[in-house]
C-alpha positions in Angstrom: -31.0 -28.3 -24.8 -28.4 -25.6 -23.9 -28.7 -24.2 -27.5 -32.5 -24.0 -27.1 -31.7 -22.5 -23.7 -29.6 -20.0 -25.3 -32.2 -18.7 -27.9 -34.9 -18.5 -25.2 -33.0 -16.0 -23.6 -31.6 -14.0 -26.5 -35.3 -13.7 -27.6 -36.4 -12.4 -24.2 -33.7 -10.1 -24.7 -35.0 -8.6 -27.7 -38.4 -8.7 -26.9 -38.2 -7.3 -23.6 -35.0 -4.2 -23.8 -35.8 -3.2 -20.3 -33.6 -6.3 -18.8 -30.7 -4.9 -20.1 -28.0 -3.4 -17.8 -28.8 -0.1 -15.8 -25.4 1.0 -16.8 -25.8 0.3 -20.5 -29.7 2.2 -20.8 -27.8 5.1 -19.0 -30.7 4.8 -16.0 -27.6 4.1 -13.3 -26.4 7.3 -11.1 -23.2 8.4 -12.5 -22.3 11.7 -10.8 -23.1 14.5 -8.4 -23.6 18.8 -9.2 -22.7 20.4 -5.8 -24.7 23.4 -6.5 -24.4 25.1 -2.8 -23.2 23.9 1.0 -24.6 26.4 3.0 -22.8 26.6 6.8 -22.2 28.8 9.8 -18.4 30.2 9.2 -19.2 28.9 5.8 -18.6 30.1 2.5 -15.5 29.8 -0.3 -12.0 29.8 1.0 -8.3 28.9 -0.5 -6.3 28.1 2.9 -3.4 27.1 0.0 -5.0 23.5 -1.4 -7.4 25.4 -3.9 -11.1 27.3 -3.5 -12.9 25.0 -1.7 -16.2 25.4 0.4 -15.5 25.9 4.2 -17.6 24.4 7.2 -17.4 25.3 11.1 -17.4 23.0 13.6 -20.5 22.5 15.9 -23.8 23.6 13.5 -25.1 21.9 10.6 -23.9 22.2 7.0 -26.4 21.5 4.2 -25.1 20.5 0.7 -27.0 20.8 -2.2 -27.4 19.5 -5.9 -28.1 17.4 -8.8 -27.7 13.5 -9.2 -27.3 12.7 -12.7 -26.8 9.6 -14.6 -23.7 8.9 -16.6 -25.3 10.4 -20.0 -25.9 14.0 -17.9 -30.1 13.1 -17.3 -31.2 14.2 -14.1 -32.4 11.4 -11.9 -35.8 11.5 -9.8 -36.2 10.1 -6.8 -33.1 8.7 -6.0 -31.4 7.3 -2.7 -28.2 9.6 -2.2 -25.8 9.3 0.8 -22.8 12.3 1.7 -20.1 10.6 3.9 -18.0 13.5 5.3 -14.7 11.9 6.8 -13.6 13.9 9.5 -10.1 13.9 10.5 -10.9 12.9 14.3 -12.3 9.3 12.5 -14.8 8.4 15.2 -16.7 12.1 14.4 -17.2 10.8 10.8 -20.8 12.2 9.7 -23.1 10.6 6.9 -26.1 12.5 5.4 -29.1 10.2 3.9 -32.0 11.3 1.2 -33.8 11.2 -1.8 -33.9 13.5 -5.0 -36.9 15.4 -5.9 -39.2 15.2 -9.0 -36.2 17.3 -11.0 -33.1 15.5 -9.5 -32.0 18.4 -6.6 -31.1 16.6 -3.4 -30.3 19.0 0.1 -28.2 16.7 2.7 -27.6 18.3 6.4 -25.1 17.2 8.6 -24.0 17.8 12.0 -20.0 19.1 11.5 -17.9 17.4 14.1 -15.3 19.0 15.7 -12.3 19.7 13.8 -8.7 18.4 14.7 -7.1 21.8 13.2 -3.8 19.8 12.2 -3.3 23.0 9.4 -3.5 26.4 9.4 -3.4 29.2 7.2 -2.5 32.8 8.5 -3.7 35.4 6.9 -2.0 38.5 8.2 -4.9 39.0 10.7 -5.8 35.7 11.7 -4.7 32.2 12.4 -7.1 29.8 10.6 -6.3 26.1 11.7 -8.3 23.5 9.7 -8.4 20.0 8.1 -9.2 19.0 4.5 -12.0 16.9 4.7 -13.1 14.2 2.1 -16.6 14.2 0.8 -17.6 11.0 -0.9 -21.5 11.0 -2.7 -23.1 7.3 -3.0 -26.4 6.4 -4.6 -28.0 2.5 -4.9 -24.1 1.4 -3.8 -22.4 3.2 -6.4 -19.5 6.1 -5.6 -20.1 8.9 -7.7 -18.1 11.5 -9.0 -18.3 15.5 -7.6 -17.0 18.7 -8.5 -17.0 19.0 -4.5 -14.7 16.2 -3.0 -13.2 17.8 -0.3 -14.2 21.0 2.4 -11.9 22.7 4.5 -13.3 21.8 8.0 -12.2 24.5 10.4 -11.3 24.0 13.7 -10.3 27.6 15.2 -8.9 31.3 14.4 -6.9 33.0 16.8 -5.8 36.0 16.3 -2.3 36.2 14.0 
């Protein structure tokens, strides 16, 4: 019985592909293209822990991309979540959506207030900030990023 069992499965295996494993066909969300995060006070900085986009506290920050699965494929349609993990843990922000028709995604969130345990003076002015994690999720699954951390700043005074 088992080995009848057995051969009624492989068959429907081999008859029917499509039950394979997401992960094996390549169809399961593998990583994430930051393409853009668009903020007030925003922009590129290097506050000593390498280039990294910058957000201000108190106005939205939108982060934009490609979801792709783990063979480089764009995915359609696709649930993706951005968990920004603010220093000041109870201000932690998440982001929810769904990728076009060509795999682009645009996630806005409220930034938090920062705790501004860092800072960087540049001769003129005295940044403080935090280094924030970034974390992308789709279907359960944490995906990798060229963008896994933002320097969250809290204040600039004058140096």
């Amino acid at each position: 019985m088992k080995k009848m069992l057995f051969a009624f499965v492989l068959s429907l295996l081999l008859v029917f592909p499509t039950f394979a494993h997401a992960e094996e066909t390549g169809a399961a969300p593998a990583s994430v293209q930051v393409t853009s995060v668009t903020a007030k006070n925003g922009g590129m900085a290097d506050y000593g822990y390498g280039s990294k986009y910058r957000v201000g506290p108190r106005y939205p920050a939108t982060f934009k991309g490609t979801l792709k699965d783990k063979n480089g494929k764009l995915m359609a349609n696709q649930p993706i979540q951005l968990y920004f993990e603010a220093e000041i843990k109870s201000l932690a922000q998440t982001a929810t959506g769904t990728t076009d028709e060509n795999g682009q995604f645009s996630l806005t969130i409220q930034v938090p207030s920062a705790a501004g345990y860092d800072y960087f003076d540049n001769g003129r002015f005295k940044h403080y900030f935090d280094v924030v994690l970034i974390t992308f999720t789709s279907n359960d699954i944490k995906l990798s990023s060229n963008v896994s951390s933002v320097y969250h700043l809290a204040y600039s005074i004058n140096s």
